[in-house]
N, C-alpha and C positions, 0 to 999 in steps of 0.2 A: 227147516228149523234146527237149531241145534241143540242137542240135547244135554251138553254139560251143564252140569250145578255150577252157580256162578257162586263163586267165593266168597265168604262175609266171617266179618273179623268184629270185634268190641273195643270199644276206646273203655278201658275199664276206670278212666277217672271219672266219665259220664256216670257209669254204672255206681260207681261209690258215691255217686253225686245224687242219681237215682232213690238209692236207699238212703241217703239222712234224709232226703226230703218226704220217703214214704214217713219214717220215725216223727220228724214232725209232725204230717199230718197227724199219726194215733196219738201223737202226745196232745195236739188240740182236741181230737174227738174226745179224750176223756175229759181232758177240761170241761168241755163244754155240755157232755153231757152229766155233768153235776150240777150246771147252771139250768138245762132243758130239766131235769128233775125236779128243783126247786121253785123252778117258776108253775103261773096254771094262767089260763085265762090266751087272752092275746100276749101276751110277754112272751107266753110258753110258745105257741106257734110263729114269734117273732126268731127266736132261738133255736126252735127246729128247723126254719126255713135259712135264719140266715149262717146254723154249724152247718149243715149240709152245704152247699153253696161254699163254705171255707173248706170244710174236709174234702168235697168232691173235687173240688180245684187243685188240693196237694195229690190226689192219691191220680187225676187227670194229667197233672203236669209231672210224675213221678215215673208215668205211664209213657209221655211221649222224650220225659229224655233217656229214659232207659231206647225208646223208637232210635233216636239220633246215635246212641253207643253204639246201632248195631250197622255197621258201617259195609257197603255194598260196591263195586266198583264200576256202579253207571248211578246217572243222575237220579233221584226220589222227589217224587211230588206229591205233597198231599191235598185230596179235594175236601177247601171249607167243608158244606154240608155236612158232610159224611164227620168229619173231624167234632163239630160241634154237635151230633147227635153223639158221638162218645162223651162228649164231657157230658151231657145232660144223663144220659144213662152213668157213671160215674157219681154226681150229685143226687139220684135215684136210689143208689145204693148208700149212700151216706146219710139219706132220709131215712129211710128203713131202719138204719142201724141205730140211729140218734133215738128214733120212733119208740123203739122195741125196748132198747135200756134204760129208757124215761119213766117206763112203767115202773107201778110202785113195787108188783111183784111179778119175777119171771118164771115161769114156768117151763116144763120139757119142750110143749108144743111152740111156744113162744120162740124159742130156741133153734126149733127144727125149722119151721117155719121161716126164719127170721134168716138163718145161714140158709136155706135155701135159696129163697128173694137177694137177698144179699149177693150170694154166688155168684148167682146167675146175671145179675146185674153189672157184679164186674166182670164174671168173662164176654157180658155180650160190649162193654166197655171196651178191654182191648180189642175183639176179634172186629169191631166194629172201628176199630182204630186203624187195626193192619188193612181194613177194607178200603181204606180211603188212600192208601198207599196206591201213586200212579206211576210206572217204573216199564221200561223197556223188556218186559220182564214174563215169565209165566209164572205162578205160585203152584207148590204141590204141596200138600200136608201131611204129615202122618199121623195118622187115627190113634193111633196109644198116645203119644205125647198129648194132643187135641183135649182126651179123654182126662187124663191124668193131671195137665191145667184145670180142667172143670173142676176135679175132683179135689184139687188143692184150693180152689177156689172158696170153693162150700164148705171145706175144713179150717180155713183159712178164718172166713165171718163168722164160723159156730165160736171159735176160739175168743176173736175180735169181741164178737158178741158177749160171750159168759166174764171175760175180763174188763171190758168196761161198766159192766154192770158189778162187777164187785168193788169196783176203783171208783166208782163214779163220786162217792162220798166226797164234798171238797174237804173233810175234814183229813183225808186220807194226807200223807207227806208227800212233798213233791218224787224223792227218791223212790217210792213204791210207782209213783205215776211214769218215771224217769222209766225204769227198768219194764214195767210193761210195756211201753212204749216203743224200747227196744224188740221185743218181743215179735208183737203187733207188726211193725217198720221192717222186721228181718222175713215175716212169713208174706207181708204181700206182694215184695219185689218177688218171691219164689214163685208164685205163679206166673208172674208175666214173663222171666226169662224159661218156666218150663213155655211155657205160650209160644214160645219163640223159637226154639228148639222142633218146634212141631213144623215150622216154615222150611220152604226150600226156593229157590229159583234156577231157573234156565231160562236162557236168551230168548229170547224170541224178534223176527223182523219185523215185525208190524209196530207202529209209532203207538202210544197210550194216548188215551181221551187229557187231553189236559183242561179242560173247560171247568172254570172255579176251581184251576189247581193252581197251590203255587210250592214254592222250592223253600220248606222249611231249615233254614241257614241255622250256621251258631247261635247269628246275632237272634234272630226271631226266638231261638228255644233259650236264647239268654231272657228273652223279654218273660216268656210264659214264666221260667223262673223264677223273676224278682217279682211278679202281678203275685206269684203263689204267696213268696214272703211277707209280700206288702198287707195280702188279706189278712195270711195266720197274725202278722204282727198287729192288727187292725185290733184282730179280734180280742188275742191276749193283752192289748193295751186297753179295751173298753174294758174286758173282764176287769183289771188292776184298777180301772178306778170305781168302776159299780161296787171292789169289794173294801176298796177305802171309806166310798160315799158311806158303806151300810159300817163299820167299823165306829166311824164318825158319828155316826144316826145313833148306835151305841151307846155309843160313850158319853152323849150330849143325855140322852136318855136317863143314866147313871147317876149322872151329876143331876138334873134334875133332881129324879128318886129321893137325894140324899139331903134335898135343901131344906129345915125346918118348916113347920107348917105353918 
């Protein structure tokens, strides 16, 4: 076997590509948790289940083209299964997070609690990502870095957490929502490139299981990209007219009001 670290390099336009796409996603989570706060009933678990499902799809596809930036000099296959239990733990921790800021009031433990589950959901997100990684290859890790992701992780959703819940007001300006967003979009990509720093390889002769793998191409991680778009756009165009309909329902209201008796 031989024991050279085999070389890897970053396509850093993927990675800047990476990160607007995390930034959207928090710029939808706060959207939408303004809309998951104001609703109750079925509406409200209509808009839990389907922000989550939209955020976990950006912060999922954020996740694997930051995967694609990191670039190796033998072939990478990734096995379904394995890939599609990361997005579902990814839209798990989007649940949580929607869940927890919908509340009318948050508390310490809410908090703790809440970046905890959170964390832990997206580190087992990526590690659960690199695992479905099939490659000619051995993996070795280093235990600080490992750690140090986790712990970015959990710091990462306490933040996430306490800021959407203070943004969540839709009365707030977009520009407040803009800039947290930023915020949010710059500290989750930090975990997954600590994450990744934690990796190493060396060659190994033995061929990988490739059973339900296949060879995640540009064009394929182009597709994840525009599905990511297509949903956040989905969402922020239904929001834009639910808030026209009730503006409308308003105004009709008004005029009523005013009509002599």
């Amino acid at each position: 076997m031989d024991e050279a670290t085999i070389p890897a390099t970053y396509d850093f336009w993927l990675v800047t590509l990476s990160v607007v796409i995390a930034v959207c996603a928090s710029y939808t989570a706060l959207d939408l948790a303004g809309r998951v706060t104001a609703t109750r009933d079925n509406k409200r678990l209509a808009w839990l289940f389907g922000g989550a499902i939209a955020m976990g799809t950006g912060i999922w596809s954020m996740h694997y083209t930051g995967m694609l930036a990191y670039r190796l000099p033998i072939p990478v296959y990734y096995h379904i299964p394995t890939v599609i239990l990361s997005m579902v733990a990814a839209i798990f921790a989007s649940f949580i997070a929607l869940f927890i800021v919908s509340r009318e009031q948050l508390n310490s433990l809410h908090v703790t609690a809440g970046s905890l589950l959170m964390g832990t959901a997206i580190a087992a997100m990526h590690y659960t990502g690199m695992a479905a990684m099939r490659l000619q290859a051995m993996h070795h890790w280093d235990a600080v870095f490992v750690i140090a992701s986790v712990g970015i992780a959990v710091v990462v959703s306490l933040v996430a957490l306490v800021l959407t819940f203070v943004f969540r007001d839709e009365k707030q300006g977009p520009l407040l929502k803009i800039v947290c967003s930023l915020v949010m979009g710059s500290a989750i990509p930090a975990m997954h490139y600590t994450a990744m720093a934690a990796v190493s390889y060396t060659s190994m002769r033995s061929a990988p299981d490739l059973s339900y793998a296949v060879d995640i191409s540009g064009l394929a991680n182009t597709a994840i990209i525009i599905v990511t778009f297509v949903i956040l756009g989905c969402v922020f165009l239904f929001r834009w007219r639910e808030a026209v309909s009730l503006r409308n329902a308003g105004t009709t209201s008004q005029a009523q009001g005013r009509q002599p008796a």
